[in-house]
C-alpha positions as CSV (number, residue, x, y, z in Angstrom):
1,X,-43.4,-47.1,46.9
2,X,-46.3,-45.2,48.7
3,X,-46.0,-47.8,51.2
4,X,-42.0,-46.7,52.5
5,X,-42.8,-42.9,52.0
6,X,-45.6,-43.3,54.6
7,X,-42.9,-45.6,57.0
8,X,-40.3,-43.0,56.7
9,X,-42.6,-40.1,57.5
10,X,-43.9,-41.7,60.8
11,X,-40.3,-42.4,61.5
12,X,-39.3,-39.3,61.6
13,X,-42.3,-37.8,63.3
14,X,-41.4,-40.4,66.2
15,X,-37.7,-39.5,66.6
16,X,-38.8,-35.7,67.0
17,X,-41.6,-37.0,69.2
18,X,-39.4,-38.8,71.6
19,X,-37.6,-35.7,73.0
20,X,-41.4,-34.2,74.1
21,X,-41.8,-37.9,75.8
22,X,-38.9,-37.7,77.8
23,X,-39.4,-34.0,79.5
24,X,-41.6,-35.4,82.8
25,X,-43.4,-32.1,83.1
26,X,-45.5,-32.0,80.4
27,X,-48.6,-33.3,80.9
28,X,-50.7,-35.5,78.4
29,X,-52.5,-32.8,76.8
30,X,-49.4,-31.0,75.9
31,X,-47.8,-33.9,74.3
32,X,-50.9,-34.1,72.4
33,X,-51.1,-31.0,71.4
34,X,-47.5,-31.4,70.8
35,X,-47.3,-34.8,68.6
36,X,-49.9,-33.0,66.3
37,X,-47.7,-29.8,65.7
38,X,-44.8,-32.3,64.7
39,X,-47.5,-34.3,62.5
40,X,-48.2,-30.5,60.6
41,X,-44.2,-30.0,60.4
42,X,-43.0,-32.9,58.7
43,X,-45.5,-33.5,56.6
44,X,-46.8,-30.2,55.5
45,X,-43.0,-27.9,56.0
46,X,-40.7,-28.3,52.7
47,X,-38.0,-28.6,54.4
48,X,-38.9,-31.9,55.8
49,X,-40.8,-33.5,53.1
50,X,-39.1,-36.7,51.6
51,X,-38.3,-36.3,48.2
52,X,-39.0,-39.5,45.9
53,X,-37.1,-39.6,42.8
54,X,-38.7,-41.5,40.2
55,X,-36.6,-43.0,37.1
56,X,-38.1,-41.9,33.7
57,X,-39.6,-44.4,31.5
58,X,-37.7,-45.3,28.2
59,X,-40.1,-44.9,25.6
60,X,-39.9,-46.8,22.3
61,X,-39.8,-45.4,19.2
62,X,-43.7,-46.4,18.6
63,X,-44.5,-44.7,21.6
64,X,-42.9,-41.4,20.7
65,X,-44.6,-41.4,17.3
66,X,-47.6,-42.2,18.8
67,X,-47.5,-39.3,20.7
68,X,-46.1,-37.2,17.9
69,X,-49.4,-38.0,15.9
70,X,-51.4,-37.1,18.7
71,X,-49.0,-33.5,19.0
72,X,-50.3,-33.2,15.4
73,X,-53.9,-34.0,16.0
74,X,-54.2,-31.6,18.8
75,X,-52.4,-28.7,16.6
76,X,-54.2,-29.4,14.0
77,X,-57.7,-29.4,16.0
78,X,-56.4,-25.5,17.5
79,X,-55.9,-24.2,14.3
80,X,-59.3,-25.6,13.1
81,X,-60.8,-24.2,16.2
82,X,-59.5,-21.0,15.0
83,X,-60.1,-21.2,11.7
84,X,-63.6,-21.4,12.3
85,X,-64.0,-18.1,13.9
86,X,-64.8,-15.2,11.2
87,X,-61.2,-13.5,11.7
88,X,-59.4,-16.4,10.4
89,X,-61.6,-18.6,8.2
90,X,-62.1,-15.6,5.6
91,X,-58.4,-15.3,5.2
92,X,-57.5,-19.0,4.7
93,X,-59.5,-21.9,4.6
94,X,-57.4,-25.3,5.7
95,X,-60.3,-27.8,5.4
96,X,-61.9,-29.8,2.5
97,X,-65.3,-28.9,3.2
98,X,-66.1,-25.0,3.3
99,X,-67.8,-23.4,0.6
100,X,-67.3,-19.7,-0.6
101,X,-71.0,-17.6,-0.4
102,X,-71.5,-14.5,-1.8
103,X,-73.5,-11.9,0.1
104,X,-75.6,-10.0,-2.6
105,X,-78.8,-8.1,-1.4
106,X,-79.8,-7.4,-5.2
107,X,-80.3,-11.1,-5.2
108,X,-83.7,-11.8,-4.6
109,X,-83.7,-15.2,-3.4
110,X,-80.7,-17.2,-2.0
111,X,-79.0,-19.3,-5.3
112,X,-76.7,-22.2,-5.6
113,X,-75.3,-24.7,-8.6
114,X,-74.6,-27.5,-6.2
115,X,-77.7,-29.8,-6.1
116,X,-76.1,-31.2,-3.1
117,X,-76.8,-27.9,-0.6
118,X,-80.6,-29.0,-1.2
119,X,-82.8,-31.1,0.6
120,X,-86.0,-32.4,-0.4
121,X,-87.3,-32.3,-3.8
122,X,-86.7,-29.8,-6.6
123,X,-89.5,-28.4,-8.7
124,X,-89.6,-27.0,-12.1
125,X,-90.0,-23.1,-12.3
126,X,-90.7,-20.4,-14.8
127,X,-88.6,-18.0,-12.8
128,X,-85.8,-16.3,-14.6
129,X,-82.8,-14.8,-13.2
130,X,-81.7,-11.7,-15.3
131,X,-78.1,-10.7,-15.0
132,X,-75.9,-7.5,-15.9
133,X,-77.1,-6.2,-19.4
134,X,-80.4,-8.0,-19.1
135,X,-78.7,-11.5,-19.7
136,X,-81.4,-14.5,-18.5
137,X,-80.7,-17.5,-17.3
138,X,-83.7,-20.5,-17.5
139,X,-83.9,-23.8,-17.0
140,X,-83.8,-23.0,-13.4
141,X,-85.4,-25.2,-10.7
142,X,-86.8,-24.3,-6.7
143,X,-86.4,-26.0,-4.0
144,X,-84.9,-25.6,-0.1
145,X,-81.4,-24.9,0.7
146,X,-79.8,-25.6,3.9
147,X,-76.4,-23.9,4.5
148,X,-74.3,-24.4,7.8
149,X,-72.1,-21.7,9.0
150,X,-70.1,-20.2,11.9
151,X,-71.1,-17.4,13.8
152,X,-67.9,-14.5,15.5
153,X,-67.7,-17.3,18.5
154,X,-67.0,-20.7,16.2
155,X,-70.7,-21.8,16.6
156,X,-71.8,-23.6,13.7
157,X,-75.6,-23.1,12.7
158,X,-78.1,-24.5,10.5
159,X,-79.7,-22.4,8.0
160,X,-83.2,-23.5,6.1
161,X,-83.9,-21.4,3.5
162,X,-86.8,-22.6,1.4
163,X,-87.7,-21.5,-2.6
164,X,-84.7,-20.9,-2.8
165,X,-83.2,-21.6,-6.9
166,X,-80.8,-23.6,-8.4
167,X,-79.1,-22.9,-11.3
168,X,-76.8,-25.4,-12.4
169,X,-74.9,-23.4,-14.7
170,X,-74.8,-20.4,-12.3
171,X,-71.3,-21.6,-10.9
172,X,-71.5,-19.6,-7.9
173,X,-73.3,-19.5,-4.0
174,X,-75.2,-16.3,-3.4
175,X,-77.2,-15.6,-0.3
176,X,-79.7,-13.4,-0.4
177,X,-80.2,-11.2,2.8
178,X,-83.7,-10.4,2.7
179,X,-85.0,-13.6,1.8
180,X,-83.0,-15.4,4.3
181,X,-83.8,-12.9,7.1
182,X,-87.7,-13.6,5.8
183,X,-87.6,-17.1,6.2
184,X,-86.3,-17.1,9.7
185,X,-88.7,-14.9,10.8
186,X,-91.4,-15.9,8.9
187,X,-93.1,-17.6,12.1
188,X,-91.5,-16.1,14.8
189,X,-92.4,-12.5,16.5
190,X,-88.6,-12.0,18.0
191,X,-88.0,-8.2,19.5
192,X,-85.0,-8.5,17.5
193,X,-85.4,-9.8,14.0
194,X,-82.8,-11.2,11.6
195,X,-80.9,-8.5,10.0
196,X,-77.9,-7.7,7.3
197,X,-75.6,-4.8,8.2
198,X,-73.3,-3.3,5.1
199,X,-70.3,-0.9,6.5
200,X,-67.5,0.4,4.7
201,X,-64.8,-2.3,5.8
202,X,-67.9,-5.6,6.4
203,X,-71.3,-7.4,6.2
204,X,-72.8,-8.0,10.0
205,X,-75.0,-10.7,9.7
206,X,-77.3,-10.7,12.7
207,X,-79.9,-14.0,13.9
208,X,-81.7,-15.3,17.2
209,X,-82.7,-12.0,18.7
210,X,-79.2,-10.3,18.1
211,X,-77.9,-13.5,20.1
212,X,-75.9,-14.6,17.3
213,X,-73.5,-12.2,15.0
214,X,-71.4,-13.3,11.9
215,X,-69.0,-10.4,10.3
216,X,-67.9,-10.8,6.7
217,X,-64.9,-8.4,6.0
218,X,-65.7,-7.0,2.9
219,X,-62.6,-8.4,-0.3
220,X,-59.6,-5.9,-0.8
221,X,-59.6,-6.6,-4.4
222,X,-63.2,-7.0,-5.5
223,X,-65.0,-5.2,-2.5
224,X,-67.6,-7.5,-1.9
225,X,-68.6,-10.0,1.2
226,X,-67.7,-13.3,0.7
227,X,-68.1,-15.7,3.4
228,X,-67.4,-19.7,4.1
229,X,-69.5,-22.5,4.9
230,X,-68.9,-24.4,8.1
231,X,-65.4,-26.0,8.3
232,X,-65.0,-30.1,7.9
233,X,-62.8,-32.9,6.9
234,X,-65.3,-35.3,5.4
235,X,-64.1,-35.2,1.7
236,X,-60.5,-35.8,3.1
237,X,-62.5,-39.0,5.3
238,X,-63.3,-40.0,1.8
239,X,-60.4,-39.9,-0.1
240,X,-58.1,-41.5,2.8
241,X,-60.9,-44.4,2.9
242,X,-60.8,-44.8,-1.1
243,X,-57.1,-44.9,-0.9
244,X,-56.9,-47.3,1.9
245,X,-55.2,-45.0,4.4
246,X,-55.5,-44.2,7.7
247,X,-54.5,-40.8,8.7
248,X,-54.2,-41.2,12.1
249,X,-51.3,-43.5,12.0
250,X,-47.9,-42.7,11.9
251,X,-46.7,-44.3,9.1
252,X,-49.6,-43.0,6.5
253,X,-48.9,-39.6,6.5
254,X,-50.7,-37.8,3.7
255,X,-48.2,-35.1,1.6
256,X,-48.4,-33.1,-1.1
257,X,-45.5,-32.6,-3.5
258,X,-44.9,-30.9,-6.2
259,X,-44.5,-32.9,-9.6
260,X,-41.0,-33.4,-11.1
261,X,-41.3,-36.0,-13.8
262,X,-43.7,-35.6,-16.8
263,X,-45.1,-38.7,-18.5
264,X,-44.3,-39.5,-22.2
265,X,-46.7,-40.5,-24.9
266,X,-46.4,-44.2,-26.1
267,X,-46.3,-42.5,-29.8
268,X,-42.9,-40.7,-29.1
């Protein structure tokens, strides 16, 4: 194909070519000069490029739901994106992973029920936390939590808090500011140190020298600063792998639909 554009093009640079060859009086640095002007025109004016239609390709109807998965992938990969950023992900979460943590700066050290945001080994402790009313809660344990969330630009980070509690009965994720800003900067002299910022409308959550900024909005209905873990689809990995599907293909697409038929007991 390349090889006939390139013959016509040189054809018709040589039939405009000819008329300078046949005027006597120009010497042979004007037709030179000359065949390189025509060179420019043809290929370079629009009015004399060739135009090269190309017949579309039929595609199969594999091929377009192949592409129709990868449409989906890609949409779904932008809203993730966007999801991630603090705007968005507070409104509504779309993945499997995230985890709702409470802001509370009456906490004194950063609590969680799930065994699994530990890592290391737990130790036993006396500790007691006492809640509204003086109610205490024992049987507590201590160990080192590590939380991952985004920061205002979609940049997931690592958080390490250590003696932190875990109270498997206290059913909720609450981060304490203090003690999480203390064990950032516990050995490192920063101009800026880590730093929690309460407003009337949000929590500013402030790390690395003021580098890094995470706004929790505060709730309309309970008027407190909730905020999400970093965004992921391993439990949905998981589930697709236990029920033998792949996701990515176009023919095991996972849907959710509402029930309509209610099983009846063997007695009745």
């Amino acid at each position: 194909m390349w090889t006939i554009v390139l013959f016509l093009t040189f054809n018709t640079i040589l039939k405009k070519f000819y008329r300078h060859i046949r005027n006597p009086s120009k010497c042979l640095f004007n037709l030179l000069v000359s065949f390189i002007d025509i060179c420019f025109e043809v290929i370079f004016s629009p009015a004399n490029k060739i135009q090269v239609k190309f017949k579309p390709r039929q595609r199969s109807k594999i091929r377009r739901r192949s592409w129709q998965m990868k449409l989906r992938t890609a949409v779904v990969a932008s809203i993730i994106t966007v999801s991630s950023t603090t705007r968005f992900h507070h409104v509504v979460p779309i993945d499997t992973d995230s985890e709702a943590i409470g802001i509370d700066n009456r906490a004194s050290v950063c609590i969680s029920h799930k065994i699994e945001d530990f890592v290391g080994e737990l130790h036993e402790t006396n500790r007691v936390i006492v809640g509204y009313s003086g109610t205490k809660t024992t049987g507590l344990k201590t160990g080192t939590i590590r939380w991952k969330w985004t920061d205002d630009d979609g940049i997931s980070h690592v958080h390490t808090i250590p003696n932190s509690i875990y109270s498997p009965t206290g059913g909720v994720r609450l981060l304490s500011p203090q003690h999480w800003a203390q064990s950032i900067n516990k050995n490192r002299k920063t101009k800026h140190p880590p730093s929690c910022i309460t407003t009337a409308r949000e929590v500013i959550l402030k790390w690395g020298d003021d580098k890094f900024c995470k706004t929790i909005p505060l709730g309309i209905k309970n008027n407190v600063a909730t905020m999400y873990s970093s965004p992921g689809f391993d439990r949905f990995q998981t589930f697709c792998s236990e029920a033998e599907l792949s996701p990515n293909h176009a023919d095991n697409v996972v849907t959710c639909e509402e029930c309509t038929s209610v099983l009846e007991d063997k007695d009745d």
